[in-house]
C-alpha positions in Angstrom: 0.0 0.0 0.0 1.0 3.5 -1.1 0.2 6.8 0.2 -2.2 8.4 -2.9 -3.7 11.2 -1.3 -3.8 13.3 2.0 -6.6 15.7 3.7 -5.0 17.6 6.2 -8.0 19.8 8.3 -6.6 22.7 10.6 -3.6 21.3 11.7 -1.1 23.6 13.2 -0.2 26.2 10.0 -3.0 24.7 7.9 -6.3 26.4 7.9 -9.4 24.6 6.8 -8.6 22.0 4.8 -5.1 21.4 2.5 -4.7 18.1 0.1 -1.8 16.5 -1.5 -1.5 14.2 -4.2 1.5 11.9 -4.0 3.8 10.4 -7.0 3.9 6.5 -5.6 7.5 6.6 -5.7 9.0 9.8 -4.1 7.1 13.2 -3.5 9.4 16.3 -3.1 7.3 19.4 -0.4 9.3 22.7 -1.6 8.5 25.9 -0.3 10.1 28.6 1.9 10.4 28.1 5.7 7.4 28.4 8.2 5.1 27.4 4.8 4.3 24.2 6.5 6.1 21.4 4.7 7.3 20.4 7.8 3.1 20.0 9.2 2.4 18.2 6.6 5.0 15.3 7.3 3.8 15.6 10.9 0.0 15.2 10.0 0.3 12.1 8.0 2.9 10.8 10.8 0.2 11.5 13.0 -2.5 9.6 11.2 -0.4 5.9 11.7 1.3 7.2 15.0 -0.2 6.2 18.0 -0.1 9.9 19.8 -2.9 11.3 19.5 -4.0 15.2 18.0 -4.8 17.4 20.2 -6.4 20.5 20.9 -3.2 23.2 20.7 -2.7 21.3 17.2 -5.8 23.0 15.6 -4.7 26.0 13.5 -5.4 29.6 15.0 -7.2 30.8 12.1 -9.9 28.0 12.5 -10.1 27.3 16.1 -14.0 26.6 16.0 -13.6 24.0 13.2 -12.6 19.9 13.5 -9.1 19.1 13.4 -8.3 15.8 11.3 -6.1 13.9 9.0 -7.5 11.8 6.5 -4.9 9.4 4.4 -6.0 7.7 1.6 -3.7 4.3 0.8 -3.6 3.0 -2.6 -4.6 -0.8 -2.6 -2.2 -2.7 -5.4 -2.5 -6.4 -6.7 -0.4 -7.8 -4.6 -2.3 -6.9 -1.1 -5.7 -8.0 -2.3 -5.1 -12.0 -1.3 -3.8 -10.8 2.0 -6.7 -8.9 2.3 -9.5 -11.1 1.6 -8.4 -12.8 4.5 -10.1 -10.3 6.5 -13.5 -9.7 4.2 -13.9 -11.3 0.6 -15.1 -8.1 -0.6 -11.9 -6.5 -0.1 -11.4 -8.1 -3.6 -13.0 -4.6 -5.1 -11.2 -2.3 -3.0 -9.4 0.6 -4.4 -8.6 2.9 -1.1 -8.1 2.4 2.5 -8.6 5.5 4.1 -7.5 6.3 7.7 -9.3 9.0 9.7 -7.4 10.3 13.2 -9.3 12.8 14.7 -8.4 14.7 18.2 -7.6 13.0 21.3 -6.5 9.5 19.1 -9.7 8.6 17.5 -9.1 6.6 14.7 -11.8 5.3 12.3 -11.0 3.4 8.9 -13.3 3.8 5.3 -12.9 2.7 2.0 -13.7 3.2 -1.6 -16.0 1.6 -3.1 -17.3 1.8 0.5 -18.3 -1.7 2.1 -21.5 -1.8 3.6 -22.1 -1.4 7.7 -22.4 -4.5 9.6 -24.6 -5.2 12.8 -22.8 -7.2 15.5 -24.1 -8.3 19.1 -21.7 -9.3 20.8 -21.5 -11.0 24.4 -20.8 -9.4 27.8 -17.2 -10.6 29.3 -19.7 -11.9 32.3 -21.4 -14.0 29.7 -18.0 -15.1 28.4 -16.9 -16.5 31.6 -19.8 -18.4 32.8 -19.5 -20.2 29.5 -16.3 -20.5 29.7 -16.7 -22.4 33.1 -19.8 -24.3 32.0 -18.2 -25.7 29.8 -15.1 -27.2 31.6 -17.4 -28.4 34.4 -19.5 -30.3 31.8 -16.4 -31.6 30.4 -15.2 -32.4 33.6 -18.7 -34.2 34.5 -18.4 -36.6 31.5 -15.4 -37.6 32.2 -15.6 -38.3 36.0 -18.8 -40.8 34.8 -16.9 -42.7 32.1 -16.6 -45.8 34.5 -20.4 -45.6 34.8 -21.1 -45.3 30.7 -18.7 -48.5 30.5 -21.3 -50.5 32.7 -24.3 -49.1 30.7 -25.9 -50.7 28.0 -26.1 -48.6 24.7 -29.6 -47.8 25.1 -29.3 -46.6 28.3 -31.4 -43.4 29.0 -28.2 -42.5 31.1 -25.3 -42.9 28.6 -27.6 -41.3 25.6 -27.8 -38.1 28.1 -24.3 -38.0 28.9 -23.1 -38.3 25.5 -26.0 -36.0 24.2 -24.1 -33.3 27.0 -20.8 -33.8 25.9 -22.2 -33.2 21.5 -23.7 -30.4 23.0 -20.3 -28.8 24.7 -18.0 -30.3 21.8 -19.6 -31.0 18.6 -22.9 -28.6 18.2 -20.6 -26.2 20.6 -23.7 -24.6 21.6 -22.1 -23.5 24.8 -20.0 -20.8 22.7 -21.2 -17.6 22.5 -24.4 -17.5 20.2 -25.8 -14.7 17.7 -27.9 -12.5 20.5 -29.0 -13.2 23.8 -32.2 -15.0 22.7 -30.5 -18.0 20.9 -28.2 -17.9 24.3 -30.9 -18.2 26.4 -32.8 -21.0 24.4 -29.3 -22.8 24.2 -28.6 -22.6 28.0 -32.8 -23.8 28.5 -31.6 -26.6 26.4 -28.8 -27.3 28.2 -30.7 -27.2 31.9 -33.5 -30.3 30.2 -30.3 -32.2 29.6 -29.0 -31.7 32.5 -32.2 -32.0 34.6 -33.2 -35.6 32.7 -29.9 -37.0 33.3 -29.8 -36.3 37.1 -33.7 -37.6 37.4 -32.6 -40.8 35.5 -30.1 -41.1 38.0 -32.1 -41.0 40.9 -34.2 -44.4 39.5 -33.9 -47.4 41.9 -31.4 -49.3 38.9 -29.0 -46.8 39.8 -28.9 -47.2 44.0 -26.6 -50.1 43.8 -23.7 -48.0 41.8 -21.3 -44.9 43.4 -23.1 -41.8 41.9 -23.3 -39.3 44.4 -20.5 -37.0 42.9 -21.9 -37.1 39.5 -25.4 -36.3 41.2 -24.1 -33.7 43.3 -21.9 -32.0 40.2 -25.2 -32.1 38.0 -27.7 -30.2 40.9 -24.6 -27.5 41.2 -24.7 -27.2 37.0 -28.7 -26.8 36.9 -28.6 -24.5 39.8 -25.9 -22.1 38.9 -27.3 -22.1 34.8 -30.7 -21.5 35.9 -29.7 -18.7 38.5 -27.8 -17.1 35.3 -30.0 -17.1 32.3 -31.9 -14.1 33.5 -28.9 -12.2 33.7 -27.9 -12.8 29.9 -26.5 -9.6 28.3 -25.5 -9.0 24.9 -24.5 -5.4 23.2 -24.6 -4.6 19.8 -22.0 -3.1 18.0 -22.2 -1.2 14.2 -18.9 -1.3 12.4 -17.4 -2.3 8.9 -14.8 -4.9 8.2 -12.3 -2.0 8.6 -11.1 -2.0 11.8 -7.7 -1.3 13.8 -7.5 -4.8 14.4 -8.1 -6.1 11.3 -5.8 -3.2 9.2 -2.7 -3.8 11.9 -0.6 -6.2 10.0 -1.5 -4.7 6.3 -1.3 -1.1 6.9 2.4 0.3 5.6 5.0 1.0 8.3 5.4 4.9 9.2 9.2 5.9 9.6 9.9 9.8 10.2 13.5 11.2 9.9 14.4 15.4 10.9 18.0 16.5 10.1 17.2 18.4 13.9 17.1 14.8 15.0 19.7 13.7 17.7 21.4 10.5 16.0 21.5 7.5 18.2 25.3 6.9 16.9 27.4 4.4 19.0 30.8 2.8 18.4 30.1 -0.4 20.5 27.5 -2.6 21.9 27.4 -5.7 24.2 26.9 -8.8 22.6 24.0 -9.9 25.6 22.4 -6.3 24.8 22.3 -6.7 20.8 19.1 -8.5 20.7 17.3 -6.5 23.2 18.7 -3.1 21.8 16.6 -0.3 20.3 15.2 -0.6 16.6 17.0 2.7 16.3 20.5 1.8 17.8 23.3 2.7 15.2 25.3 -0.8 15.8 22.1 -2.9 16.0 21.5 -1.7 12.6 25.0 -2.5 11.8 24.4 -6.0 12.8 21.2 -6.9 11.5 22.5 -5.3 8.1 25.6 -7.5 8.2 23.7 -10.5 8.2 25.8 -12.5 10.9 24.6 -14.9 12.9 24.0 -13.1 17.1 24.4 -17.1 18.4 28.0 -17.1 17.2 28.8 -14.0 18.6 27.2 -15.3 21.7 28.9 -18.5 21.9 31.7 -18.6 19.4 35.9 -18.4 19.9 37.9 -16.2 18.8 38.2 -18.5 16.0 35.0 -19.5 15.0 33.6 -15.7 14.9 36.7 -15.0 12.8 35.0 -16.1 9.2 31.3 -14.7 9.6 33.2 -11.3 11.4 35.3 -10.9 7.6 32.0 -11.8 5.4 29.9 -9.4 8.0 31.9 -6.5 7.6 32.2 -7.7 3.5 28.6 -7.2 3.2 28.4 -3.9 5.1 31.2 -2.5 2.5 29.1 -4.0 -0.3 25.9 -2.3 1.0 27.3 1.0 2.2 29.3 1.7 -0.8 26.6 1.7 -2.7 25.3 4.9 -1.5 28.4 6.8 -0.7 30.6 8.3 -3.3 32.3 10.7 -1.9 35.5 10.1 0.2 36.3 6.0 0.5 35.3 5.4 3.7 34.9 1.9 5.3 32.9 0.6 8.8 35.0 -2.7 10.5 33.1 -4.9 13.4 35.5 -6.6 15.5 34.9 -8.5 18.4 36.2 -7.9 22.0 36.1 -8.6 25.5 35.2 -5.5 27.6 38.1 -5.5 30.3 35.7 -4.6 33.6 33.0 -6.3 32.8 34.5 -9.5 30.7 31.6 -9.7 29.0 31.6 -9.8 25.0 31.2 -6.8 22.6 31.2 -5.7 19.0 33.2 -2.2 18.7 33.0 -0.1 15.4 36.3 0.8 13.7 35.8 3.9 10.9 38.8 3.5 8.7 39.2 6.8 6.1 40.3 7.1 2.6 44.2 6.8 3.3 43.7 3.8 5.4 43.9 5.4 9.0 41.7 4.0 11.7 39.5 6.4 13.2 36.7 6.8 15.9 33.2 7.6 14.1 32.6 10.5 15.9 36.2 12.4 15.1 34.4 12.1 11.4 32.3 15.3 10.0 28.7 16.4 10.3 27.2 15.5 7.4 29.3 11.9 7.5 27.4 11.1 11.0 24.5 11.7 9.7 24.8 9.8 6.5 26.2 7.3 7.9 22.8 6.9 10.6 20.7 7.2 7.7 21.7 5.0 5.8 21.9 2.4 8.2 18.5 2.9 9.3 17.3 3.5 5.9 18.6 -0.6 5.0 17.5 -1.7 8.4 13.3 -1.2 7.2 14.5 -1.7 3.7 14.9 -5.7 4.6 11.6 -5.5 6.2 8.8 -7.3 4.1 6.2 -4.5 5.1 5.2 -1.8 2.9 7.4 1.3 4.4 6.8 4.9 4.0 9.9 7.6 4.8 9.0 10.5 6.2 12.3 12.4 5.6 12.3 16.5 6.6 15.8 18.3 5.0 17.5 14.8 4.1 21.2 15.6 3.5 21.2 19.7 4.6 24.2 19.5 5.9 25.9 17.2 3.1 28.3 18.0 0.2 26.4 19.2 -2.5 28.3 16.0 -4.2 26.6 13.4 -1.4 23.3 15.3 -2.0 23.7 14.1 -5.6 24.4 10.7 -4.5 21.5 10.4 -2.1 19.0 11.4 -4.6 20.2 8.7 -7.1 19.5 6.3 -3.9 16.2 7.3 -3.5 15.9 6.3 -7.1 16.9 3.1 -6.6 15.0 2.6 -3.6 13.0 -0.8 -3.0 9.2 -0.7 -4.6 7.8 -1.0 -1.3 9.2 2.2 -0.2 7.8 5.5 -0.9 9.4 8.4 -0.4 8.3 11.4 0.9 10.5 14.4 1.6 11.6 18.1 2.0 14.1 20.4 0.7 15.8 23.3 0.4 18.5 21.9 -1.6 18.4 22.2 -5.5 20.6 19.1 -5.3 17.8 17.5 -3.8 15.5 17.8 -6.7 15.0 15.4 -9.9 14.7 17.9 -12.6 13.5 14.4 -15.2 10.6 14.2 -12.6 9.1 17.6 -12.2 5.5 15.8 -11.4 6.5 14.9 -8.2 7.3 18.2 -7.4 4.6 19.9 -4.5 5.4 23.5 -3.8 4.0 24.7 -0.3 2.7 27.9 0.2 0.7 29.9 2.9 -2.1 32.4 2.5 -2.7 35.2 5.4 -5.6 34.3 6.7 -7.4 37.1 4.9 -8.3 35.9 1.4 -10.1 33.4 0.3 -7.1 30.7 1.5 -6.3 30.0 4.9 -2.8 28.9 5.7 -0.9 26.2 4.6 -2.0 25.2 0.8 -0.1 23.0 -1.7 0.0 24.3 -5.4 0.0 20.3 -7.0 1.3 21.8 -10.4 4.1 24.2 -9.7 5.4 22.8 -13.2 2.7 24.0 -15.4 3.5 27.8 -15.1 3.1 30.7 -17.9 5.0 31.4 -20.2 7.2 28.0 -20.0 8.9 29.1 -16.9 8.5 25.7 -15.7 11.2 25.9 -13.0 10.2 29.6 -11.9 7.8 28.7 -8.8 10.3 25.8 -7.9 12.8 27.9 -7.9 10.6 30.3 -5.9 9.3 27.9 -3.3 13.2 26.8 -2.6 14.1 30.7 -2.2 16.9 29.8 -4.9 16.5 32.3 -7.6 17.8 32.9 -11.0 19.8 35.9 -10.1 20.8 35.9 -7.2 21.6 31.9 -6.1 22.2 29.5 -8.7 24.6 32.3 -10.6 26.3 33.4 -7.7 29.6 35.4 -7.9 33.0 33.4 -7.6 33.4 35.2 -4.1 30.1 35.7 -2.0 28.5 37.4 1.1 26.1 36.2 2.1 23.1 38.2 3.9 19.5 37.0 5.6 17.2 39.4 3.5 17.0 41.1 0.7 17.1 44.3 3.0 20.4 43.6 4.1 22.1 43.2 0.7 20.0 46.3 -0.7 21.3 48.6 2.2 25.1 47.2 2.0 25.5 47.6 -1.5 24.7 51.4 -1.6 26.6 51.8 2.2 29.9 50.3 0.3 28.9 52.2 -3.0 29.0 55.7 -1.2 31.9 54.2 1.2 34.3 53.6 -1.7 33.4 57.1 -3.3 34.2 58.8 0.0 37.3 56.8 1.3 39.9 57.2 -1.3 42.4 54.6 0.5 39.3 51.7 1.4 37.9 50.0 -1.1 35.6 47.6 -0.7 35.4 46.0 -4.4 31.5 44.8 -4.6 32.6 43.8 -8.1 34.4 41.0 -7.4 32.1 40.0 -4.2 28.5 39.2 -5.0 26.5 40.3 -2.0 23.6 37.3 -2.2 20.5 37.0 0.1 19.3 33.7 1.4 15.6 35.3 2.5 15.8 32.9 5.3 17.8 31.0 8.1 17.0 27.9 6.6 17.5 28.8 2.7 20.7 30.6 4.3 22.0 26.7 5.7 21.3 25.6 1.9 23.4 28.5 -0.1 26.2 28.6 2.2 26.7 25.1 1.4 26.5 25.5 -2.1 28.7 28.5 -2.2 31.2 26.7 0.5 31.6 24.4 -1.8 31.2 25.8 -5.2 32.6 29.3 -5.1 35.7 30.8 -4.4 35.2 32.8 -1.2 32.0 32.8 0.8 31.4 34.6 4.1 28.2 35.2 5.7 26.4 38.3 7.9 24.0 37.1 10.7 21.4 39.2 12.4 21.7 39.6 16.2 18.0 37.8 17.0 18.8 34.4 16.3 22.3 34.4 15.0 23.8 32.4 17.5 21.3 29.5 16.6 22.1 29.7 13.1 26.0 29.6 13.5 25.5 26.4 15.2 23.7 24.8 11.8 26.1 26.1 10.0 29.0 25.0 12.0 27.4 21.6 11.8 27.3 21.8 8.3 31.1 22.2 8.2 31.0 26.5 7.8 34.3 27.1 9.1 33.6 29.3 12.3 35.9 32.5 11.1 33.0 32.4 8.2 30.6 33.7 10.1 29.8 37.1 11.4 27.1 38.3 13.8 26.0 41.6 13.5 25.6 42.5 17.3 29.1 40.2 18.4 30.6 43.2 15.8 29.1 46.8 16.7 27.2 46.2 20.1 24.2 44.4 21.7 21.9 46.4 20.7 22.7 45.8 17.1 20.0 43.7 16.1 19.8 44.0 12.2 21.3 46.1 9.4 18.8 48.7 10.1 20.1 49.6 13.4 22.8 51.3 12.6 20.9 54.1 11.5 20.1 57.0 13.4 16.5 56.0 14.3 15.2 59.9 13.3 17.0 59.0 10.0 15.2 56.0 9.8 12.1 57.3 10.7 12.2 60.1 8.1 12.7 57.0 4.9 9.2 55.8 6.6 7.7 58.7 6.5 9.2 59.4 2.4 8.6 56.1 1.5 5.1 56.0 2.1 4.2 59.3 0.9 2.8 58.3 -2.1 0.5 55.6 -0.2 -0.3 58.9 2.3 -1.4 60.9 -0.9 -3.1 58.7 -2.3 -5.3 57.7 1.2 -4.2 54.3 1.2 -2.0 55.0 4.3 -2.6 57.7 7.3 -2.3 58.0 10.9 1.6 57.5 10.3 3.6 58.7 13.6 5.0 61.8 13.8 8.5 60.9 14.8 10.8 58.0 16.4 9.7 58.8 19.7 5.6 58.4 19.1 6.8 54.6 17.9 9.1 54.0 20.5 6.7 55.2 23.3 3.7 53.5 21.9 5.5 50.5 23.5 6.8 51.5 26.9 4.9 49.0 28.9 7.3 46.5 26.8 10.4 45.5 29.3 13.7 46.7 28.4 15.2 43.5 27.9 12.3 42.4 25.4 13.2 45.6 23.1 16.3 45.2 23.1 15.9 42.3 21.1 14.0 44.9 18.6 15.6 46.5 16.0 14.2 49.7 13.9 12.4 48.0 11.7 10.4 45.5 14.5 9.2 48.7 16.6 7.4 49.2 13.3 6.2 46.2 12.3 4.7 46.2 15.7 3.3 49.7 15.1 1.5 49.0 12.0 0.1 46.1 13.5 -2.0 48.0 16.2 -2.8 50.4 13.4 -3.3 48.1 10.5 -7.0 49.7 9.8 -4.9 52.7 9.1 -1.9 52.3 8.4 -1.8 48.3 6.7 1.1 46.4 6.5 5.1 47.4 7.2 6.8 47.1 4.1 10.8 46.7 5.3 11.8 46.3 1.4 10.1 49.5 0.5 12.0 51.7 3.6 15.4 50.0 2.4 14.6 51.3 -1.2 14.0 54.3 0.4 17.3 54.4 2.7 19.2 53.7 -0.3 18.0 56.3 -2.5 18.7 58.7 0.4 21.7 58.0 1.4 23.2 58.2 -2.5 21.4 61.7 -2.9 23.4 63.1 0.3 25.9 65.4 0.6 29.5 64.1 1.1 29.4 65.4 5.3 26.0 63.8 5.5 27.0 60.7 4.0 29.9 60.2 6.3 28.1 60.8 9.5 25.6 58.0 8.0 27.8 55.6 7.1 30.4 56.0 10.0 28.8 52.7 11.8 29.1 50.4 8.8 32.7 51.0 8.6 33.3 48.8 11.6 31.4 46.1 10.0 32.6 45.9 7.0 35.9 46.4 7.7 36.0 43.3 9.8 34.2 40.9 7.2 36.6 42.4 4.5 39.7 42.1 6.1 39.2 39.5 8.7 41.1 36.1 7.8 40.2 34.3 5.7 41.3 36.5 3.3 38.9 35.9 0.4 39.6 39.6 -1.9 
């Protein structure tokens, strides 16, 4: 079974309702960051997963309206026999569809849907009586088999006994029945067998023989039946073939994999543990990929673990080098004896391209994290299940080279697995396969979309510009990413690069011995952190010089990806660890009553026109209008955040804060200024650029 389609309904970023279609092999979400691509994976992990939704899930643009996920799995060929086994008309099923609702509720349809069925089922008190009717009946017969040996075979006493024992064993009319009528009029049959046998019993041809124990255990049987038949209770339950029970062993297996997540990576485990270990655990994998027997490493000599050790670690070559390209690199098992505990291990050797042995975690980022993949990816590759791979930002933090590599595996992939994926990474695409491209996008909240939405078609664009909204949803653009300059700075917005290029423009005018040569480096925005991870990588490794400028809000966090995504450290500048604290962005390092005057000329147009009104008078009216904000909370704000903020509590008025439009602005200005008012402007740039320029590595 394959994922076809998904109905996502108010879950987290996506408002009202948001469906994909999916390719049956691989199924690439594209889009920029805090679209939802990552909600989407979640939902449909959700729908298998056994945590339930909950109420904080439901999207805060439709808080009054049902939160669900609804999954519809293709049924192929090849399931159908496996299916009949639970209902023959499973034959003419074409989708199982999985419902999860809030709090865990789960319900199953199908199409063509399958009729309801009408089920009464017995109470578990019910259960157990006949459950213990039935071994004391059983135990009755047998207790009088010396009697039936002295009986004739007419014997009014032997027909009832073995009439009792057809009754329990062959016509097993003391199993539960259809309702509680045909329970009752079996258990009223049951007391006149019971009832002739003992009053055959008590006839005077009987006297003579030692009876009293079958008597006694026959009165007991027709007391106890007849004190329960009036309490006989049956429910009735409504449900389809489809149910959680039923489904379990035919529905595909769900397995989810974040770049964010923590890699279970270990470089030994002990032998006692292996079988016990986590599905997850790094050598586990190892192990169970290797194909060696666990009773030799259990039991065997040094010797006689020697042999399956060498073809072990043969087949983990054989199976790893299939999907890495890059650098020869090479995973050894040996066996040991732990010296404190004496009890028997496997330890991981990682042995490099020039033959060194090395520990797996002296090995880089991206190689960690290939290597875990891929090792988990094999593990549920033997499986026999159907599997689906949930993978969010596979192979961010690889060579664009190992990117490559990876995709070509995912071609190659096992039938049973789909893929489903997303990416950042151009490298990450399959240009041959543009149908299973999805771009994600998000509407406001104010038009007629709501949220998260998925444009199924991104391909089929105007003008043949087939890559354009690709290229768009990935934040990679024509000009200013995929034809980079040799030598590269790299900025978070397009703010940032349209304010540095006309601060060095007027810089290299007025500073005869600086010059800052914006010729040779292409400043390039990322619009993002997460886009930023991407293009540093690509420029890392494809350009000739690359540095990159952080804002002060979250620059710290983003260093850290890309430190892990082998960005040498002296790369990498933050904005506030250069000029101050309160240097959040480019912005602030404008006077603010500078600033503030490219607001007020930037939307004076939008003024004249009555579009816009109610702008503030000065800094200080935007500024004040937040005073009950705490100083450490504003000093996290640059320039531009006070008026975002602003224009929010006026948005009647005022609409929305346009920071591209003010940088337009500040640009234009600060080229149309006189050579004293330029340098008083640009005076806390110098500082900055200065120490990206001419701070090693030397890249000009």
């Amino acid at each position: 079974m394959r994922i076809a389609k998904v109905e996502i309904y108010n879950y987290k970023s996506i408002g009202e309702k948001c469906v994909i279609d999916f390719d049956e092999k691989s199924t690439i979400l594209v889009g920029k960051s805090n679209v939802g691509k990552t909600n989407i994976l979640e939902a449909i992990l959700f729908a298998f997963d056994n945590e339930p939704l909950k109420k904080e899930h439901i999207c805060s643009w439709s808080k009054d309206e049902p939160l669900s996920v609804r999954v519809f799995l293709k049924v192929e060929e090849e399931d159908i026999p496996q299916l009949e086994t639970i209902d023959t008309s499973f034959a003419k099923l074409k989708f199982i569809i999985v419902n999860k609702f809030v709090n865990g509720k789960v319900e199953y349809d199908a199409e063509p849907d399958i009729p309801v069925k009408k089920v009464h089922e017995p109470s578990d008190e019910v259960i157990k009586n006949l459950s213990n009717f039935r071994a004391r009946i059983r135990s009755t017969v047998r207790k009088s088999s010396t009697l039936m040996n002295t009986l004739e075979t007419d014997d009014p006493v032997k027909i009832g006994f073995s009439s009792l024992n057809a009754f329990v064993d062959t016509d097993k009319k003391l199993n539960p029945q259809q309702n509680e009528n045909e329970q009752e009029a079996a258990l009223n049959e049951l007391l006149v067998l019971l009832k002739s046998v003992r009053k055959e019993l008590k006839r005077k041809k009987y006297s003579n023989l030692d009876i009293r124990g079958i008597k006694m255990r026959l009165s007991y049987l027709v007391h106890d039946v007849t004190d329960f038949v009036p309490h006989i209770k049956y429910h009735e339950r409504v449900y389809g073939p489809l149910t959680e029970e039923n489904l379990e062993d035919f529905l595909p297996y769900v397995l989810y994999i974040s770049v964010d997540d923590e890699l279970d990576i270990t470089e030994e485990i002990f032998v006692d543990g292996i079988r016990k270990a986590d599905s997850g655990n790094f050598m586990k994998g190892l192990i169970d990929i290797s194909k060696i027997d666990i009773g030799i490493l259990e039991r065997g000599d040094g010797r006689e673990i020697a042999d399956p050790l060498r073809e072990a670690n043969d087949n983990i070559a054989m199976r790893l080098s299939r999907y890495w390209n890059q650098e020869k690199l090479k995973i050894v098992l040996r066996a040991d004896i732990d010296p404190k505990s004496s009890k028997r291990k496997v330890e991981l050797d990682f042995i490099g391209g020039e033959g060194r042995r090395s520990r797996i975690f002296d090995q880089s980022p991206g190689t960690k994290w290939f290597m875990a993949f891929v090792v988990e990816y094999l593990v549920n590759q033997s499986d026999e299940d159907a599997t689906i791979l949930l993978l969010d930002e596979p192979g961010i933090i690889l060579h664009a080279g190992a990117q490559k590599d990876l995709l070509e595996r995912f071609e190659e992939t096992d039938p049973r697995i789909q893929i489903i994926y997303t990416t950042h990474s151009p490298y990450m695409i399959n240009k041959n396969f543009p149908l299973r491209i999805r771009c994600v996008e998000k509407g406001d909240g104010n038009g007629t979309i709501k949220g998260t939405y998925v444009n199924q078609k991104p391909y089929d664009s105007p003008k043949c510009r087939a890559w354009e909204p690709i290229r768009s949803s990935l934040g990679i653009l024509l000009g200013d990413s995929l034809f980079v300059g040799g030598i590269n700075l790299i900025v978070e917005g397009i703010t940032d690069q349209i304010i540095l290029s006309s601060v060095i423009q007027v810089i290299n005018k007025i500073e005869k011995k600086t010059k800052f040569d914006i010729n040779k480096v292409s400043i390039t925005f990322a619009g993002d952190n997460r886009n930023l991870v991407a293009l540093a990588i690509f420029c890392n490794q494809e350009t000739q010089g690359m540095k990159v400028l952080l804002d002060g809000d979250r620059g710290a966090e983003t260093r850290k990806k890309l430190i892990k995504a082998e960005i040498d450290k002296d790369q990498i500048f933050i904005i506030n660890e250069i000029i101050g604290e309160r240097t959040i962005d480019i912005e602030n390092l404008f006077d603010p009553d500078f600033y503030h005057d490219c607001v007020l000329e930037a939307y004076q147009e939008l003024v004249s026109l009555g579009i816009c009104k109610g702008l503030p008078k000065n800094w200080a009216d935007v500024e004040g209008k937040f005073s009950d904000k705490g100083n450490n909370e504003k000093k996290k704000w640059g320039h531009s955040k006070f008026y975002e903020e602003y224009f929010k509590i006026n948005e009647k008025e005022l609409g929305d804060f346009s920071k591209v439009l003010v940088s337009k602005k500040l640009a234009d200005k600060i080229m149309s200024l006189g050579e004293d008012e330029q340098r008083k402007i640009i005076k806390p740039f110098e500082k900055l650029i200065k120490k990206i320029w001419q701070e090693e590595p030397s890249w000009v």
